[in-house]
C-alpha positions as CSV (number, residue, x, y, z in Angstrom):
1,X,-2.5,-24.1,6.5
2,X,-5.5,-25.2,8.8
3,X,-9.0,-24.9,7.2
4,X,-9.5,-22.0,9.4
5,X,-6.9,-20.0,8.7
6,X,-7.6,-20.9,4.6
7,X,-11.0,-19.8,5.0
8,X,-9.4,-16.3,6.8
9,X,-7.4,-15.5,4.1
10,X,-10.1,-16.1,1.6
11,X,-11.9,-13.9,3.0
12,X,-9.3,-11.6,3.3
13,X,-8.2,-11.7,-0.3
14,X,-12.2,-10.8,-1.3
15,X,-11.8,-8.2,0.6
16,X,-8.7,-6.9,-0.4
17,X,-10.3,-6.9,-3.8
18,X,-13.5,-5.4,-3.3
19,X,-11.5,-2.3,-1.6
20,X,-8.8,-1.9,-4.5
21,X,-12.8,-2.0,-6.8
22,X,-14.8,0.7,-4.7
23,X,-11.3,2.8,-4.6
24,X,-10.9,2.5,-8.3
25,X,-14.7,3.6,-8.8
26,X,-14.1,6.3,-6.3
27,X,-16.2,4.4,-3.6
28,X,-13.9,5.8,-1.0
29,X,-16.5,5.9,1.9
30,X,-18.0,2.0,1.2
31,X,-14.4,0.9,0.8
32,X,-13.4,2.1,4.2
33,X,-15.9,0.3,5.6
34,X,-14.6,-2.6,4.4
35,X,-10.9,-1.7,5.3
36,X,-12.2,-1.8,8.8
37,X,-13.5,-5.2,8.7
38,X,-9.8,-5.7,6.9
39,X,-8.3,-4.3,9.8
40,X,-10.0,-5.8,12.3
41,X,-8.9,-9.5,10.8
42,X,-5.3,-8.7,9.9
43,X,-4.3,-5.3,11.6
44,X,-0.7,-5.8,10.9
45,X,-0.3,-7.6,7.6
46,X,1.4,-5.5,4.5
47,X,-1.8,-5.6,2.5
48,X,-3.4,-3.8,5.6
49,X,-0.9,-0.9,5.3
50,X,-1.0,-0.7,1.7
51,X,-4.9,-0.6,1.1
52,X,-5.8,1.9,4.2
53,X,-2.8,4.0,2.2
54,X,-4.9,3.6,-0.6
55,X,-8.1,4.6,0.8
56,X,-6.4,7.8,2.5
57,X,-5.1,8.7,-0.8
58,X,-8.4,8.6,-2.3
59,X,-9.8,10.7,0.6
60,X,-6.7,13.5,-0.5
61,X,-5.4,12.4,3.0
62,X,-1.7,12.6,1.9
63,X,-0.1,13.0,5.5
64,X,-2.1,10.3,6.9
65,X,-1.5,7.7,4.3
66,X,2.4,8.3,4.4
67,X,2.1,7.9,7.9
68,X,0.3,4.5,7.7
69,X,2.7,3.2,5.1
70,X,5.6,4.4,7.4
71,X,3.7,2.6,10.6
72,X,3.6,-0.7,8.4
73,X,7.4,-0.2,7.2
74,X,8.3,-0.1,10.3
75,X,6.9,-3.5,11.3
76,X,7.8,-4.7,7.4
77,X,10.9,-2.9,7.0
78,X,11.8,-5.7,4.2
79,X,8.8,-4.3,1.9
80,X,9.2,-3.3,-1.3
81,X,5.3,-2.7,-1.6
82,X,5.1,-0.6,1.3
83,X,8.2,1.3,0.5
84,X,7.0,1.8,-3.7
85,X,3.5,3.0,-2.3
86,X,5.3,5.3,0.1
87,X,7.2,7.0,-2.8
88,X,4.1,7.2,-4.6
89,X,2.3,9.0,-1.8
90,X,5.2,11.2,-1.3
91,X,5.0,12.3,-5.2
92,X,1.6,12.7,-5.4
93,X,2.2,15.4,-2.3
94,X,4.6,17.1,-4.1
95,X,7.7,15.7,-1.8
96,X,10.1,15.0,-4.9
97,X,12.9,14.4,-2.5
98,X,11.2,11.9,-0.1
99,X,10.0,10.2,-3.1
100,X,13.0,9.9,-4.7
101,X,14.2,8.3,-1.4
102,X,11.5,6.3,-0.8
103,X,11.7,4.4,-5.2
104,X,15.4,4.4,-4.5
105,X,15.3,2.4,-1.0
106,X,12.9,0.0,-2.9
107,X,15.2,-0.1,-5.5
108,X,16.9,-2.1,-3.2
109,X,14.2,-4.4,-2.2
110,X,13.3,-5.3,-5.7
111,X,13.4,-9.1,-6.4
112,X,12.0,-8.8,-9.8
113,X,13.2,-7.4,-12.9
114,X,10.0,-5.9,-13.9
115,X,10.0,-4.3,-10.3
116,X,12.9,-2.8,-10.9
117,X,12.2,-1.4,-14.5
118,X,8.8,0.0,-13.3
119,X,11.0,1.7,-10.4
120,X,13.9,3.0,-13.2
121,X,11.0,3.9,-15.4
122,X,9.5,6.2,-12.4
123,X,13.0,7.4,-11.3
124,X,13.9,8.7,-14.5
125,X,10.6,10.8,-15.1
126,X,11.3,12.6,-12.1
């Protein structure tokens, strides 16, 4: 990794972390500002899907952040992330079917065993 792109994704992870913050103290309109400057350094990296998914959720915009985490499965069709927070988003709506779908596909995906507990553990509430 060249010092350039170290010093990218450094800057990218404080980011990443000061929008998961702002969302968590329901900062949603600060933390889309800094989405934006996310996006516009990484527009198609997983962690790009996943916290503009987050920030829509926290703006109650269900239908767009399931269609932003579909976008980004679609070009990461090997992510569990994307794939969990899409079942999420779906449950959250109310679509117990597409969420189902969604835990069980990333079921599948899981590489770690406390991925796939957290997933049974959510599967069997349901």
């Amino acid at each position: 990794m060249s010092n350039s792109q170290a010093a990218r994704q450094i800057v990218l992870d404080g980011l990443q972390e000061q929008i998961t913050t702002l969302v968590e103290a329901d900062q949603i309109d600060t933390a889309d500002l800094f989405l934006q400057e996310y996006i516009k350094l990484a527009p198609e990296v997983i962690e790009r899907f996943a916290l503009e998914a987050l920030v829509r959720i926290g703006q109650d915009e269900l239908n767009s952040a399931i269609s932003i985490l579909n976008k980004g499965f679609a070009i990461h069709p090997n992510s569990f992330d994307l794939l969990f927070n899409l079942g999420f988003a779906y449950q959250l709506k109310g679509d117990v079917i597409s969420a189902r779908n969604a835990y069980a596909q990333a079921l599948e995906l899981a590489k770690t065993q406390e991925e796939k507990d957290d997933l049974e553990q959510v599967l069997s509430a349901m």
